[in-house]
C-alpha positions in Angstrom: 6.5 89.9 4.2 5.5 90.5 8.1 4.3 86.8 8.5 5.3 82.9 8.7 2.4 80.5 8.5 4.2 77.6 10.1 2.1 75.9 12.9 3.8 75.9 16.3 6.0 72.9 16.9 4.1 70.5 19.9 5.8 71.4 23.3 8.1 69.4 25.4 6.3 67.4 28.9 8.1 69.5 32.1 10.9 67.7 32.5 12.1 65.9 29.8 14.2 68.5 28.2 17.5 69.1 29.3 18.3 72.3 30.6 15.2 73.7 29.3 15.7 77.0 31.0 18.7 77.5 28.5 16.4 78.5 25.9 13.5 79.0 27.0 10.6 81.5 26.6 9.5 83.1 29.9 6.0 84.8 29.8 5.3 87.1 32.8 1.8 87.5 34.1 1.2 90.4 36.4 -1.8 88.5 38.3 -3.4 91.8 39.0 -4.1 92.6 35.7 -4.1 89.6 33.3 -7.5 88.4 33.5 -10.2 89.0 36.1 -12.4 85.7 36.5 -14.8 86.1 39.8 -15.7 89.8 38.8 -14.3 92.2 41.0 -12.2 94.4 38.8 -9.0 92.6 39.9 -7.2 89.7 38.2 -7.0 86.3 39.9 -5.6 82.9 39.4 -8.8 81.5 38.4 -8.5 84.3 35.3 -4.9 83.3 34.8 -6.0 79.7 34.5 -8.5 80.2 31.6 -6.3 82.2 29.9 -3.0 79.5 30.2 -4.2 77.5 26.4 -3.7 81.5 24.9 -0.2 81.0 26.0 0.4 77.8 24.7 -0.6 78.7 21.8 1.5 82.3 22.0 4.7 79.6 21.7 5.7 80.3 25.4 7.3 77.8 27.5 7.0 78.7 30.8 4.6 81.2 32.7 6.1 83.3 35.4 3.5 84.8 38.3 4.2 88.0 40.2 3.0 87.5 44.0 -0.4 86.5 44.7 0.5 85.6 47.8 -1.6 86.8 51.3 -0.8 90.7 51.6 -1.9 93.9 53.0 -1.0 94.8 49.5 1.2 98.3 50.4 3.5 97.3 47.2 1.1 95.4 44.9 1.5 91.8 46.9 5.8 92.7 47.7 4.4 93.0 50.9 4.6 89.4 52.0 2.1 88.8 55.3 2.1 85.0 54.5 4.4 83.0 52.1 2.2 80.0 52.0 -1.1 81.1 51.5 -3.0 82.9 48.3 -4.1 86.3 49.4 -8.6 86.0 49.1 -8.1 89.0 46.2 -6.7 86.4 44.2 -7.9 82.8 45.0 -6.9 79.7 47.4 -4.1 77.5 47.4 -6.6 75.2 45.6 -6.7 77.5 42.8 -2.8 77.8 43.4 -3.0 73.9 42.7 -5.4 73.7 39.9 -3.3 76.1 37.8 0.0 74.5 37.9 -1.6 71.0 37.2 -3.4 72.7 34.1 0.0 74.7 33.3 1.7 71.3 33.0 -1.0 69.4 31.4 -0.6 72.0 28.8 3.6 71.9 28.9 3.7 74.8 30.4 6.0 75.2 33.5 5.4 77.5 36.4 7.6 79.8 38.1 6.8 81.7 41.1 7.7 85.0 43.0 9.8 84.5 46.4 10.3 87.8 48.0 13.1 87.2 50.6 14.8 91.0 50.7 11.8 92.0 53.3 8.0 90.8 54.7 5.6 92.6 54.9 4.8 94.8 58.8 1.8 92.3 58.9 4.5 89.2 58.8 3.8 87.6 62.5 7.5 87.9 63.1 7.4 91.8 63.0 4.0 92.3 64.6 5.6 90.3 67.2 8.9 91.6 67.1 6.8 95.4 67.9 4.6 94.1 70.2 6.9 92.5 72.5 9.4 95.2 73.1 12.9 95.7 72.9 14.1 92.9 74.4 12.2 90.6 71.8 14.6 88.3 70.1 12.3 88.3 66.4 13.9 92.0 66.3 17.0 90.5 65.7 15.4 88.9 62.1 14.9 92.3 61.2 17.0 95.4 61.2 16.2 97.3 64.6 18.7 99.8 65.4 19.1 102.7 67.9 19.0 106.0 66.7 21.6 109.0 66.3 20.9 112.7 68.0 20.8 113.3 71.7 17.9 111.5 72.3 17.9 108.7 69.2 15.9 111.2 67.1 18.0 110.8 63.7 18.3 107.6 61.8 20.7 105.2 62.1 22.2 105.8 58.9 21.6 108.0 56.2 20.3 105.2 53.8 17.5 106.6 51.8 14.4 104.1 50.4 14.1 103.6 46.7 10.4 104.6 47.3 12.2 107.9 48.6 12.6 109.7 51.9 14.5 107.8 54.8 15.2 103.9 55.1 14.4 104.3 58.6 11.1 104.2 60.4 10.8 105.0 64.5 8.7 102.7 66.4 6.7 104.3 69.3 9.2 102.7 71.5 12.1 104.7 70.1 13.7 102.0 68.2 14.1 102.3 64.4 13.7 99.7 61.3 15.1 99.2 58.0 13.4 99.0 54.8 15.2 99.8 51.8 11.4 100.3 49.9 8.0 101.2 51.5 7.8 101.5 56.0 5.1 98.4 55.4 8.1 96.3 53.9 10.3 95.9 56.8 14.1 94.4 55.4 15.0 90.3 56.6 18.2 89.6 58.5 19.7 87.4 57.0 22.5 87.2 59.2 19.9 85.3 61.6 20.0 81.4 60.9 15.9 81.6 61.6 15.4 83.7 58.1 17.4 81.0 56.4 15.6 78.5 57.9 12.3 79.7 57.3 13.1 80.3 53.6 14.2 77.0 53.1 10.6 75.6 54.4 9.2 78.1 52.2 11.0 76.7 49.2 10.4 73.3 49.9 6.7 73.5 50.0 5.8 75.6 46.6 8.5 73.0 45.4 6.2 70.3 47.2 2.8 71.9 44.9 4.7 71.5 42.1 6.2 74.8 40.8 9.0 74.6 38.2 11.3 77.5 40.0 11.6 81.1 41.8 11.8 84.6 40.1 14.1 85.9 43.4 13.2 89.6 44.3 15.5 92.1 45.3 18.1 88.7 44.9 20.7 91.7 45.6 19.5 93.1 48.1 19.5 90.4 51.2 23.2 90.7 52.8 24.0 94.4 54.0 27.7 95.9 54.6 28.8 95.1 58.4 27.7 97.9 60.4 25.1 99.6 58.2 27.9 102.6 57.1 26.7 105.5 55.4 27.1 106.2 52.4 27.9 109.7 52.4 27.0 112.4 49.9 23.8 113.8 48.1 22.9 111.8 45.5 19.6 110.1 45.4 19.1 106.2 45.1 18.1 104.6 42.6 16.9 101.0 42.4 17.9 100.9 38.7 21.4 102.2 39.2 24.8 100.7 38.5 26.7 102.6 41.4 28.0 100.1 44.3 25.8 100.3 47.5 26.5 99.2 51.0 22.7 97.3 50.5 23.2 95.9 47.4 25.1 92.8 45.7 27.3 92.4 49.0 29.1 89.0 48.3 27.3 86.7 51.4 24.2 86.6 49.6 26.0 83.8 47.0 26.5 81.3 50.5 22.6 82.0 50.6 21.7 81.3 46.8 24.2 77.9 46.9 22.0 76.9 49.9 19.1 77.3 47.9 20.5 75.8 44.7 21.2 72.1 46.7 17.3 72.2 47.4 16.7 72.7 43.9 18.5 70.3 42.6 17.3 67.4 45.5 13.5 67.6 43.2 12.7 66.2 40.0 12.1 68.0 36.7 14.7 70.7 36.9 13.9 73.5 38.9 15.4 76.5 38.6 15.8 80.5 40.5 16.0 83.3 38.3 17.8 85.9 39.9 16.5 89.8 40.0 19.7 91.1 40.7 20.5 94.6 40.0 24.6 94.8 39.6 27.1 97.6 38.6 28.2 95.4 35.8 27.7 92.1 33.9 30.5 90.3 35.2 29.2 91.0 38.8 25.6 90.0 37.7 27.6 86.5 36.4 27.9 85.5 40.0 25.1 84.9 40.7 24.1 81.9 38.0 27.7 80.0 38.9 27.0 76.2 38.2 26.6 75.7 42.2 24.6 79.3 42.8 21.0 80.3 40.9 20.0 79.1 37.1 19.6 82.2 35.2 20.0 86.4 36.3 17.6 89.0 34.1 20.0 90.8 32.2 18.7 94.4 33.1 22.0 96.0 31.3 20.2 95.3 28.3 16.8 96.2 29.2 18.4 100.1 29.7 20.1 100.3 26.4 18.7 102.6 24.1 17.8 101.7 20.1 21.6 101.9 18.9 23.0 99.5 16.9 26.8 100.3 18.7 25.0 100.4 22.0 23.5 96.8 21.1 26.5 95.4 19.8 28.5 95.9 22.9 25.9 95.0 25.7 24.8 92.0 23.8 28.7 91.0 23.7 29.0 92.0 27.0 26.6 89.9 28.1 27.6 86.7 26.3 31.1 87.0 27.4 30.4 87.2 30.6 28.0 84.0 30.9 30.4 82.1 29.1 33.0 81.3 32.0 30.4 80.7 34.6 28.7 78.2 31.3 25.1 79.7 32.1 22.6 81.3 29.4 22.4 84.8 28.7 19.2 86.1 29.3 16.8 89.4 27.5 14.3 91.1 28.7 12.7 94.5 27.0 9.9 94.9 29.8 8.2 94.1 33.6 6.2 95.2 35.5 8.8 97.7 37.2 9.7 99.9 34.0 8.3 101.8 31.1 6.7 98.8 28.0 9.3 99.1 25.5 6.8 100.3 22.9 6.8 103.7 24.8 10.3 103.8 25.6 10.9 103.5 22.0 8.9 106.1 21.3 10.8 109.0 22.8 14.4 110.3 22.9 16.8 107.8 25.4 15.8 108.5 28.6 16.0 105.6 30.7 13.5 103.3 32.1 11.0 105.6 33.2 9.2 107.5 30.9 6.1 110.0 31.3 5.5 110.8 27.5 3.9 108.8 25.2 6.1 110.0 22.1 5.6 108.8 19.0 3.5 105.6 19.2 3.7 104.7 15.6 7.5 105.1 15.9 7.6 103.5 19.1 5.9 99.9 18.0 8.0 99.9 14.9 11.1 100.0 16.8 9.5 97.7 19.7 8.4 95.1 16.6 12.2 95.2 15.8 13.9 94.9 19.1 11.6 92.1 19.5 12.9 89.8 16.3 16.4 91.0 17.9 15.6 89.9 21.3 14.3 86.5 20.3 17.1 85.3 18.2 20.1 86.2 20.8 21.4 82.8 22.0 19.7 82.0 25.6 16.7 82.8 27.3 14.0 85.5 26.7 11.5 86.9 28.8 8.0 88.6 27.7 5.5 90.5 29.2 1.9 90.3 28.9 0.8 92.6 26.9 4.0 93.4 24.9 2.7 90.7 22.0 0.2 92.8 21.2 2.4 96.1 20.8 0.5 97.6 24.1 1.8 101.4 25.2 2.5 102.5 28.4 -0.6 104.6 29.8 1.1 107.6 30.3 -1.9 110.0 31.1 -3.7 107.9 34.2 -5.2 110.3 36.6 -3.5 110.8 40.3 -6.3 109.8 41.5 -6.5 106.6 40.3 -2.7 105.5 40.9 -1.6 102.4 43.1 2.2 102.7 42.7 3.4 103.4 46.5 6.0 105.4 45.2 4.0 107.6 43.8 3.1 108.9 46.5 6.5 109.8 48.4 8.5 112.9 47.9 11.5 111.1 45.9 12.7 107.8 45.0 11.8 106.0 41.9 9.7 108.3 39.7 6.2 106.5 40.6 4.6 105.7 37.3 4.7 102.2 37.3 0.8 101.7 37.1 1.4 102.8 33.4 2.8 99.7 32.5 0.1 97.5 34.6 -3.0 98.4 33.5 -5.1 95.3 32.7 -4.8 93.9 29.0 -7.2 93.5 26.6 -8.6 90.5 25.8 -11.8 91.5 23.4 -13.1 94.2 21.2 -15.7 95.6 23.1 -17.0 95.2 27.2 -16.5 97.6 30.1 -12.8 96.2 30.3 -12.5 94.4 27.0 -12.6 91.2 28.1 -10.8 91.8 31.2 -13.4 90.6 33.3 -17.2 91.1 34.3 -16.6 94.3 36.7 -14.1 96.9 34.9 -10.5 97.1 35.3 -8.6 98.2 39.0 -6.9 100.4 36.4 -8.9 102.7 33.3 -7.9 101.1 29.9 -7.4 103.4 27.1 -10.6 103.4 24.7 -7.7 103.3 21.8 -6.9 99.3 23.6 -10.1 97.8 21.5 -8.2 97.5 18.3 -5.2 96.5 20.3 -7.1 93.5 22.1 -6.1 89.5 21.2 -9.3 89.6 19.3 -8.5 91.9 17.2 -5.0 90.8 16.2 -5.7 87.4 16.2 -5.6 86.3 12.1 -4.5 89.3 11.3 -1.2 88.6 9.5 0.3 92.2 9.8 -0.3 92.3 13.7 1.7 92.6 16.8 0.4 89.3 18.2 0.7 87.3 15.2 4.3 88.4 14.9 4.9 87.1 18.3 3.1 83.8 17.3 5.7 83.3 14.0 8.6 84.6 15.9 8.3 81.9 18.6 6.9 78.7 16.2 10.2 79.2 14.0 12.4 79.8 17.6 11.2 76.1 18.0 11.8 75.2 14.1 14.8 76.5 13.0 17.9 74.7 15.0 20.4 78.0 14.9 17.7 79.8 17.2 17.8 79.5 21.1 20.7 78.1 23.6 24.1 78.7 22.9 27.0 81.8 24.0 28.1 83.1 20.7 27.3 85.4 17.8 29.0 85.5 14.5 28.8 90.1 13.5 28.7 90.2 9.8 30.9 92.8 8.1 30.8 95.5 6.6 27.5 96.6 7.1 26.2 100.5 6.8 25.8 102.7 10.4 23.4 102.1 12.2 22.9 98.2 10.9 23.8 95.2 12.9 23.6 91.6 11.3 24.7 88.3 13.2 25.1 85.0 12.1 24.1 81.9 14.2 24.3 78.0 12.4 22.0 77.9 9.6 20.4 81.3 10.3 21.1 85.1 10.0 19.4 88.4 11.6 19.3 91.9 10.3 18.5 95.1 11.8 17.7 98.7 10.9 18.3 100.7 13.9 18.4 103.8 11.8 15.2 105.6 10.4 16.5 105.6 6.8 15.8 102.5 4.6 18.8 100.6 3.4 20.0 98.2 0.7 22.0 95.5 1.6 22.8 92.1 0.3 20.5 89.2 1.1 22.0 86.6 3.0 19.8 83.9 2.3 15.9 83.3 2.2 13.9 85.6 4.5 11.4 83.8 7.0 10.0 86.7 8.9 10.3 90.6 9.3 9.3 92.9 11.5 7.6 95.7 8.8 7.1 95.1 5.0 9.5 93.9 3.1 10.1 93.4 -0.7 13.3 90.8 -0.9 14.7 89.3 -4.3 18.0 88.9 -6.5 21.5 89.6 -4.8 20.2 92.6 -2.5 16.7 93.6 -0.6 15.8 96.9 1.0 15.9 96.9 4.8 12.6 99.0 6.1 13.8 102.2 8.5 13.9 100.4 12.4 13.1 96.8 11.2 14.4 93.4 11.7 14.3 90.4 8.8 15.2 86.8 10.1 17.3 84.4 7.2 17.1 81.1 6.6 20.8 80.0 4.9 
């Protein structure tokens, strides 16, 4: 039993549901590569427009966009040249327009990117800022600095860019620049009122067209330790690390977010920020969703942790516990557009978020099928993205020469295989890019991606997609499923099995590759393999999750 025939319940107007963001399904579209419409081998908002009745019908309740915003495109449109126009790859601010008018027409609620850790070296401020010298007040919105050595031949500090090699970047003048992640993304100031001025204006008018709320980039990363100290030591930076950072989750950014947060709250509907805030812990991650600061955080602690059932227990109490004093919703997240698709992950030995091996795929979308059930019946807010529904891989095996991910091509740094996880989805069974668009895919698509396509899996009751489908029609059904802070852990369970209750509802999971028999604790609804339940006790499938009706 892999399947729940249940129609989707109808979804709510934007707006008229009360903290909706509490339990709500985010869907994240990587506009790049989600569905091309003009032709030209790259997704666009037109695409993402025609697709938006697929993810009604998927069950989702909102639809976040990565940037599409006018870019040199250095870091994939995180290379900000103008916050309030569409960059030509991927429309007009018409198209902008026509998509969050259909989005809500369809109950869908929109939530954009807002990059405000750096701009792009194209931003008129910094072309400016090098053109005029020196003495040019816009370099004090940046992060200009004289260097060390005799002549101010060393950097500034010894800060290293997540992209690898130096922070630093000399301009022919002699002066050098910040950026924490490529030279072409030069880091704001925030301690000059003009960036906080400028990002208020930039709030107000996507809040003006009528988005629903921000994803906040780098939200960490916007207030650096007084006097730029070094850090000292070898180690190499990582922008997935827990250790504590003179760049990251300094405590002025909060006075920024509770700026934001009084705009927010000054327009209709509910809008919301979503913080991407990479913390050393959970409880420091907390402070940023206060009741006065930003609405939800991703919860990247549990996007790391490995298939473990003690593992699980302890982050997903973690995580709870520490939402529950500052009253906001726990949030879960198995993939983006930054790390290894869980499917892949899965699929190999722990080994963080970055993975270069494929492993063992059928392995891999078991466990993936399983952490998914899990995901979706924690209390709070889950994020998915496209692509995971339908059990996609990471492409592990792309060519160098067709890679995009800037750091890829540095010496150190992240590892540089992000393009594994972007390559454009399949819509259809057959066509150049399956169904992609007209003129191939920016990225190759595996020839294996046919039978993995929403044509494929759609009807098919044992599928990927269809699983997704149930999973999110019974969220909306069955009243123990979605907001709330707690878990009731069941006892006395074997290794390796978890089991929580919630009101009127229980989930079981297999984390181990050995079947088990445990007692049935109500009326199974939906599973994540095949299952044969009846009588006092039912046989839990090797990596599976069952969801109970009681």
């Amino acid at each position: 039993m892999t399947q729940h025939l249940a129609a989707p319940t109808g979804h709510s107007t934007p707006g008229t549901h009360t903290g909706w963001w509490r339990d709500a399904v985010i869907y994240q579209v990587y506009p790049r590569s989600f569905a091309d419409a003009n032709g030209d081998g790259m997704g666009d908002l037109e695409g993402v427009r025609s697709r938006l009745p697929y993810l009604r019908d998927l069950g989702v309740d909102a639809v976040w966009l990565s940037p599409f915003y006018a870019s040199p495109q250095a870091d994939a449109g995180y290379d900000v040249a103008d916050y309030r126009a569409i960059d030509p790859m991927f429309g007009t601010l018409l198209d902008a327009d026509a998509l969050i008018r259909d989005a809500h027409e369809l109950g869908l609620r929109v939530i954009t990117d807002v990059v405000p850790n750096h701009s792009s070296d194209q931003y008129e401020w910094f072309k400016r800022a090098l053109a005029d010298g020196p003495a040019s007040p816009l370099r004090d919105r940046y992060h200009f600095r004289e260097g060390k050595g005799e002549n101010g031949e060393l950097p500034p500090n010894d800060w290293e860019s997540i992209f690898g090699g130096p922070a630093w970047t000399r301009t022919p003048d002699g002066a050098w620049y910040l950026h924490l992640f490529a030279p072409e993304q030069p880091d704001l100031n925030w301690e000059n009122p003009a960036v906080a001025d400028e990002f208020r204006s930039i709030l107000r008018f996507w809040l003006d067209m009528g988005v629903d709320g921000f994803r906040v980039d780098v939200a960490h990363g916007l207030v650096k330790a007084a006097g730029l100290p070094d850090i000292g030591g070898t180690e190499q930076l990582k922008l997935l690390g827990n250790d504590v950072m003179p760049f990251f989750d300094q405590d002025g950014v909060h006075q920024i977010y509770r700026s934001w947060r009084r705009i927010l709250d000054e327009y209709p509907g509910e809008r919301i920020a979503v913080a991407e805030a990479w913390t050393p812990t959970v409880e420091r991650t907390a402070n940023y969703v206060r009741p006065d600061e930003l609405h939800q955080a991703f919860n990247f602690q549990y996007l790391g942790t490995p298939w473990d059932a003690d593992r699980l227990r302890e982050v997903i109490d973690v995580s709870l516990a520490a939402m529950r004093p500052v009253g906001a919703p726990a949030t879960w997240v198995l993939s983006n557009h930054d790390v290894t698709r869980h499917a892949t992950r899965f699929a190999n030995p722990p080994g963080g978020t970055q993975i270069r091996t494929p492993g063992d795929r059928e392995l891999g979308l078991r466990r993936a099928r399983a952490a998914t059930l899990l995901m979706l019946a924690l209390p709070g807010s889950a994020y998915v993205y496209q692509g995971e529904e339908l059990g996609l891989p990471d492409v592990t095996d792309l060519p160098d020469e067709v890679r995009q991910d800037p750091s890829f091509f540095r010496a150190a740094g992240q590892d540089g295989f992000r393009d594994g996880c972007r390559v454009p989805i399949p819509w259809t069974t057959t066509g150049s890019s399956y169904g992609f668009g007209a003129g191939g895919s920016w990225l190759p698509q595996p020839d294996s991606w046919s039978g993995l396509s929403v044509e494929a899996q759609t009807g098919d009751p044992d599928s990927t997609l269809e699983l997704y489908r149930s999973a999110l029609a019974l969220r909306r059904e069955l009243p123990g499923l979605g907001a709330g802070d707690r878990v009731d852990w069941q006892p006395g369970l074997p290794a390796g099995v978890l089991a929580f209750a919630r009101p009127g509802f229980v989930c079981t999971v297999n984390t181990t590759g050995d079947a088990v028999r445990i007692p049935a604790p109500g009326r199974a609804v939906l599973a994540s393999a095949e299952v044969t339940a009846g009588g006092a006790e039912f046989v839990l499938p090797p990596d599976a999750t069952v969801w109970w009706a009681v």
